[in-house]
TIVEXSE-696301 format. One line per field, with one value per residue (C-alpha): chain; residue number from 1; residue in one letter; x, y, z. Coordinates in pm, whole numbers, plus 50000, padded with zeros to 5 digits. Each point is the difference from the previous one (the first is absolute). Example, Ala and Ser with C-alpha at 12.3 -4.5 7.8 and 13.67 -1.06 7.14 Angstrom:
! TIVEXSE-696301
chain	(A,A)
n	(1,2)
res	(A,S)
x	(51230,50137)
y	(49550,50344)
z	(50780,49934)
END
This chain:
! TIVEXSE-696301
chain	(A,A,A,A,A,A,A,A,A,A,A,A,A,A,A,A,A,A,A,A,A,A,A,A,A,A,A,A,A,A,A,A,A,A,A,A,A,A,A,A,A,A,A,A,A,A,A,A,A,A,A,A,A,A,A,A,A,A,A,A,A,A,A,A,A,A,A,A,A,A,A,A,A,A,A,A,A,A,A,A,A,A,A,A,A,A,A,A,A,A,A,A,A,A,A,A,A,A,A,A,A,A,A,A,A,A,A,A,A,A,A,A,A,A,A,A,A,A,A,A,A,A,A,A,A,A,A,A,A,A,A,A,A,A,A,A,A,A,A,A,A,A,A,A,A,A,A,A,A,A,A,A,A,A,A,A,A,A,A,A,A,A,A,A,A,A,A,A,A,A,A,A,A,A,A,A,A,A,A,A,A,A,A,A,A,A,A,A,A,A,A,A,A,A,A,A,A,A,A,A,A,A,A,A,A,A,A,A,A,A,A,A,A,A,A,A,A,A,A,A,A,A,A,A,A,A,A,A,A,A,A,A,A,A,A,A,A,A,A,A,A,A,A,A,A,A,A,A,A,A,A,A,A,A,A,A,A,A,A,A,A,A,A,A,A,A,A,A,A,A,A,A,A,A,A,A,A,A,A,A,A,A,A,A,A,A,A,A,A,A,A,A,A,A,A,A,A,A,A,A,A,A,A,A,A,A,A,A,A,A,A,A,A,A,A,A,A,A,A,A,A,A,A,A,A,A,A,A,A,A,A,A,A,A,A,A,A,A,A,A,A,A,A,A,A,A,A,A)
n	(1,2,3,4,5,6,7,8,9,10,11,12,13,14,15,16,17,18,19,20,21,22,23,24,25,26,27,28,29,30,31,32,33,34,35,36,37,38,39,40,41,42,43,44,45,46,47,48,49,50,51,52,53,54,55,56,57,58,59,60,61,62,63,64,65,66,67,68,69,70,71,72,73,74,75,76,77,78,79,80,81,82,83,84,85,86,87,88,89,90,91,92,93,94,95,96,97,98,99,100,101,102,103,104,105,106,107,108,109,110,111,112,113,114,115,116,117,118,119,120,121,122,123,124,125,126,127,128,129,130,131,132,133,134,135,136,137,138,139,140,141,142,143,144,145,146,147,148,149,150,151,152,153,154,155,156,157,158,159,160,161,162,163,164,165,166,167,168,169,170,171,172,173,174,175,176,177,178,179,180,181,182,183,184,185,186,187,188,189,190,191,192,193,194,195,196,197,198,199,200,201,202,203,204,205,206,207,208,209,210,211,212,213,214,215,216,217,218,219,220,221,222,223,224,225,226,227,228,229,230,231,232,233,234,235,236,237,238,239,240,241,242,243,244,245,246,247,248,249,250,251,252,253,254,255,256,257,258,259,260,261,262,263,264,265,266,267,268,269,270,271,272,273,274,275,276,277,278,279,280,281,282,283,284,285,286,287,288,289,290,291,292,293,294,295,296,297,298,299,300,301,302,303,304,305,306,307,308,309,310,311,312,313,314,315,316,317,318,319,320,321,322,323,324,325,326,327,328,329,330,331,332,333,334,335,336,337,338,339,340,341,342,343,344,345,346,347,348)
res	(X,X,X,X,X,X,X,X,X,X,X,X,X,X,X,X,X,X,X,X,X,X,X,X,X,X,X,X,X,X,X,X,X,X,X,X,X,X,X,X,X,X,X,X,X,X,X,X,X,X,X,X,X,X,X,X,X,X,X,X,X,X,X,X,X,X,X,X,X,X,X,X,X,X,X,X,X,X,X,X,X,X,X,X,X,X,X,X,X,X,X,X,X,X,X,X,X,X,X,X,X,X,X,X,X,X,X,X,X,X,X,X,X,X,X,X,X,X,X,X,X,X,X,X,X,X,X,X,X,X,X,X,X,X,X,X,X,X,X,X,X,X,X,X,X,X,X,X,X,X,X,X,X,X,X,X,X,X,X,X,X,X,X,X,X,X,X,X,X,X,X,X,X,X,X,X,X,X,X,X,X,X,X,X,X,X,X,X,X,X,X,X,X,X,X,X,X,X,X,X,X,X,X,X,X,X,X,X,X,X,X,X,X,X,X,X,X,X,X,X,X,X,X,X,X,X,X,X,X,X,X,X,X,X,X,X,X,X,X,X,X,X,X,X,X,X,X,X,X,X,X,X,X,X,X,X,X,X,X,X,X,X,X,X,X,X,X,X,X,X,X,X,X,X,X,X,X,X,X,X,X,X,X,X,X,X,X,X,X,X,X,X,X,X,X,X,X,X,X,X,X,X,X,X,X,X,X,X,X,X,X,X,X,X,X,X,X,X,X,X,X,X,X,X,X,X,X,X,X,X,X,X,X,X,X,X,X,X,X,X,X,X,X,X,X,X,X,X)
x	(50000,50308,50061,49669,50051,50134,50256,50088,50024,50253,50020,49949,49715,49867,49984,49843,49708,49904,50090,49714,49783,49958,49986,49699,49864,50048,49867,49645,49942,49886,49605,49780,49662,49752,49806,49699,50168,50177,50310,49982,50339,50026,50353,49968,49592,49976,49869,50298,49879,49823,50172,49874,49893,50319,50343,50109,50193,49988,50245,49956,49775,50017,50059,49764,49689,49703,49682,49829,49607,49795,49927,49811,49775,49633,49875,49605,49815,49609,49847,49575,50082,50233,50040,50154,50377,50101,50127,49908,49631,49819,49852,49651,50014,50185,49724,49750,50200,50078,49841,49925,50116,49752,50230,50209,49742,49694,50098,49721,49994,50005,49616,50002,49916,50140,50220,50103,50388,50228,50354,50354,50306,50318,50337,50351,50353,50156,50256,50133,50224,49689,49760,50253,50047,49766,49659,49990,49690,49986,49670,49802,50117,49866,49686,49949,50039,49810,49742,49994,50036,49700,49790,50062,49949,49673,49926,50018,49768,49612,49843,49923,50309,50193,49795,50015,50192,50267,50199,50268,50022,49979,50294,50213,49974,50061,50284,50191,49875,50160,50303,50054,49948,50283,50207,49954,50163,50263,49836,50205,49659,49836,49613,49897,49646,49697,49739,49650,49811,49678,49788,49714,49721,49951,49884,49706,49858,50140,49620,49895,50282,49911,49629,50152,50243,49733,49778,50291,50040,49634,50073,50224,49860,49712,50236,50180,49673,49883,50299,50026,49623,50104,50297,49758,49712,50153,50254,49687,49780,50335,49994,49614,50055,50281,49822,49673,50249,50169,49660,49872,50343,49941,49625,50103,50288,49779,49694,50287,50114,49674,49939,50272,49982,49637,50122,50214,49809,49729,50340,50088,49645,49941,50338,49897,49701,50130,50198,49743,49637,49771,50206,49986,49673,49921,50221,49898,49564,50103,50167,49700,49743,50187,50010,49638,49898,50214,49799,49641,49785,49964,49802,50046,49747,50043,49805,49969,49813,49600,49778,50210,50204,50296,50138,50323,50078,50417,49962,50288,50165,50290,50007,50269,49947,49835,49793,50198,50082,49673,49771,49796,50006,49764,49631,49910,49612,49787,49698,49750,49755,49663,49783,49923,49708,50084,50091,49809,50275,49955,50330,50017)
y	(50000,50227,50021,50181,50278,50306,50012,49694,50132,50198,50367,49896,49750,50270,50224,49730,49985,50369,50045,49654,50158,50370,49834,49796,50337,50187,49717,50010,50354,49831,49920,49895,50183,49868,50123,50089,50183,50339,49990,50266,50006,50170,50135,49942,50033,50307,49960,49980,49973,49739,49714,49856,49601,49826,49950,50277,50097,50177,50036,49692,50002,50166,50304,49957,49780,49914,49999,49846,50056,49863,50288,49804,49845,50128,50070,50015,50189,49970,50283,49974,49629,49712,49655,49716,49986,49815,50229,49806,49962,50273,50296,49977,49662,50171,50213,49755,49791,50299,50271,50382,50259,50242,50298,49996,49922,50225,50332,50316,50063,50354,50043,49867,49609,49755,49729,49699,49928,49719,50048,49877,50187,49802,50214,49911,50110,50265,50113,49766,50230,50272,49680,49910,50331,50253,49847,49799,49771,49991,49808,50181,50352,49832,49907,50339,50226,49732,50036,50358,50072,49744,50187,50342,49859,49833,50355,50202,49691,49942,49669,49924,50006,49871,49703,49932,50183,50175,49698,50045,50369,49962,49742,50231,50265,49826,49831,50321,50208,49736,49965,50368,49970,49745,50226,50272,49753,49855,49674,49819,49857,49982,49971,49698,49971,50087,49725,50071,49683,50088,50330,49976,50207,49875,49698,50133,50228,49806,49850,50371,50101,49740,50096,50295,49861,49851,50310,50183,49693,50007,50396,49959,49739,50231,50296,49741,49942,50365,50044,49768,50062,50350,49944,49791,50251,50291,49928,49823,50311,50214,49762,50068,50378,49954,49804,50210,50309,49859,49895,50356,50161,49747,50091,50354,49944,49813,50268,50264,49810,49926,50397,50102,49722,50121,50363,49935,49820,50274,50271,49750,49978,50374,50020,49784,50208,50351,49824,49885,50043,49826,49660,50012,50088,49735,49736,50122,49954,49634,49917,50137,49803,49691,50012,50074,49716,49763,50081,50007,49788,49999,49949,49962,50052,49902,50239,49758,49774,50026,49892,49921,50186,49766,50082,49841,50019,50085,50105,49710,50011,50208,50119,49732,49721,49762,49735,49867,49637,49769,50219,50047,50336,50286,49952,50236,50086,50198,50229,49982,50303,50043,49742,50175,49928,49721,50205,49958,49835,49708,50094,49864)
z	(50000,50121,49566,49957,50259,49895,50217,49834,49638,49854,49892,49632,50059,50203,49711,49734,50240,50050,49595,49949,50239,49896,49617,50109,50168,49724,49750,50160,49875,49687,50005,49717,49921,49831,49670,50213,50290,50030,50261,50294,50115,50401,50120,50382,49940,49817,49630,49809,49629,49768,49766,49696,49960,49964,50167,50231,50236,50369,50304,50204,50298,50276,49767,49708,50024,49693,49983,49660,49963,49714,49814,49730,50215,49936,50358,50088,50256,50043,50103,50137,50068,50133,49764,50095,50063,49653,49785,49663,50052,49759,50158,49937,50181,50312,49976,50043,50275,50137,50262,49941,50168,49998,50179,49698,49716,50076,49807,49943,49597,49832,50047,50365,49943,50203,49780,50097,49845,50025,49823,49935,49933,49776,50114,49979,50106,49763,50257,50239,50208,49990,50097,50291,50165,49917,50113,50344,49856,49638,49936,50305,49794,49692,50129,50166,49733,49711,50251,50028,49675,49900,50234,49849,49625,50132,50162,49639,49880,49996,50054,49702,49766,50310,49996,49564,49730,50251,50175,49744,50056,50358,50010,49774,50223,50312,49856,49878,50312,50246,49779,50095,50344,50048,49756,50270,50253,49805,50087,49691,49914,49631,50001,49745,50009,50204,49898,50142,50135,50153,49934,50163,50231,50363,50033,50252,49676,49669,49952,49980,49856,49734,49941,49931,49714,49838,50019,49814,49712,49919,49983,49796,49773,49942,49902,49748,49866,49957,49844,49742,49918,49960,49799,49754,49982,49932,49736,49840,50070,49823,49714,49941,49995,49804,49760,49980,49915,49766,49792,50076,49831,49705,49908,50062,49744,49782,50002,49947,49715,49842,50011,49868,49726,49908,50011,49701,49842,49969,49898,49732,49884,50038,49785,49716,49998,49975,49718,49815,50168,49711,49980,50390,50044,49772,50187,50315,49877,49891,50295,50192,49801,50016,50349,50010,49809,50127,50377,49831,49860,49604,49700,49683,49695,49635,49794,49715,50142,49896,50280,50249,50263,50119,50391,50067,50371,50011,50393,50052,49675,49887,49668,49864,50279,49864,50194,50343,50019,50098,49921,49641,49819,50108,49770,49786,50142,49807,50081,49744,49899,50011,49795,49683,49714,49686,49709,49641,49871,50286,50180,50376)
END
């Protein structure tokens, strides 16, 4: 044993161990961090700096000491209720194997309803050493000021688009007005997602509350339906009007064209006949007279017949037509005169 005491070795063996032993101090600066951590390096517990995933190095302990968070790591707070512990199960089943917490879900809307809301707020690290040391409980700070915010959103908010068409909004804003909140502490957090769950009145009034929702639908069904019979009627009723006008401008145009085309034709008739006034007035009497007894009834005598005066009825005929297809030609009837005396020479 005597060989292992130091008063045992020699100067130079003496000298091998203290050069072995500060190498193997100085060889455990080197730590390893992985790709989802940051390194916080601490010189005697002060925040020394950050390091990059990877090999690095820092003075050996007791000097420098490192602390490696998961800054990747999506974490989850729920906010209006409690789940179950396991991290994996989806939210809307936490919800439902879960309990409410009314203190932090009952907010008072923009028009001073009282909304029931159950949320969950998706942060991670962005800054480890800020994470570390500039916030004493990270996730209590996150949960205060989501909270907050959410309840000042919810305040600007009515009832109604709160409940419907606004979660999206509502999450957007919450998101980016917590985000600034923790940028005002230099909490080294970054905001992922707020994800609304449950939006709901109080359970003591949301049978009322849903009367009421149906009340509004059947509202609103009836103003769909006014509307859409108004958007047929009157583009009908604007068609009709358009139409009638149009037909009124087209007999006006037509009347105004039928004048003006019998005004000149009376000028080029009253020109022919200051030209020459006997062949017009001739043309113009046979024209009349042909008219006359084309509208008239007519009939026709043969002078050199003795005896007998022959009518033959033209009321149908023209002067050239001659008789129409299936039917006979018009009979000649004649009217015969008075019965006169035998003469000496025995003629009937």
């Amino acid at each position: 044993m005597k060989q292992w005491l130091p008063g045992s070795m020699g100067g130079k063996g003496l000298a091998i161990a203290l050069v072995v032993a500060v190498g193997a101090w100085g060889l455990s600066g080197f730590y390893r961090v992985q790709p989802d951590e940051q390194g916080v390096v601490m010189r005697f517990g002060a925040f020394h700096g950050t390091t990059p995933p990877g090999l690095n190095y820092r003075l050996p302990w007791p000097i420098d000491s490192v602390t490696t968070p998961r800054v990747t790591r999506i974490n989850r707070i729920d906010i209006g209720f409690r789940g179950p512990a396991d991290p994996g199960m989806p939210i809307s089943q936490r919800i439902a194997t879960g309990r409410d917490v009314l203190e932090e879900s009952m907010m008072l809307t923009g028009d001073e309803n009282i909304i029931d809301i159950d949320f969950a707020v998706f942060w991670r690290i962005r800054d480890a050493g800020e994470y570390l040391f500039n916030t004493r409980n990270p996730d209590q700070t996150v949960k205060s000021a989501a909270e907050s915010m959410m309840r000042e959103v919810i305040g600007r908010t009515p009832i109604q688009p709160a409940l419907t068409e606004a979660r999206a909004q509502i999450e957007q804003a919450v998101r980016q007005g917590t985000q600034a909140i923790l940028d005002q502490y230099n909490a080294g957090i970054e905001v992922t997602q707020v994800q609304l769950q449950k939006v709901d009145p109080p359970s003591s009034v949301i049978d009322a509350f849903r009367d009421v929702q149906r009340a509004n639908a059947d509202r609103e069904r009836a103003r769909n339906e006014a509307e859409s019979y108004r958007n047929d009627i009157i583009p009908r009723a604007r068609g009709e009007a358009e139409r009638m006008n149009q037909e009124a401008i087209a007999f006006k145009d037509s009347q105004v064209a039928r004048a003006r085309g019998e005004a000149a034709r009376f000028t080029s008739v009253l020109s022919a006949y200051q030209a020459a006034k006997d062949v017009t007035i001739k043309r113009i009497y046979l024209e009349t007279m042909t008219e006359i007894l084309r509208r008239n009834p007519k009939v026709i005598v043969d002078d050199r017949l003795q005896g007998i005066v022959p009518f033959l009825p033209l009321n149908d005929a023209g002067p050239a037509a001659g008789p129409r297809a299936g039917q006979s030609a018009p009979r000649t009837s004649a009217v015969l005169p008075p019965t006169q005396p035998a003469t000496p020479g025995g003629a009937r």
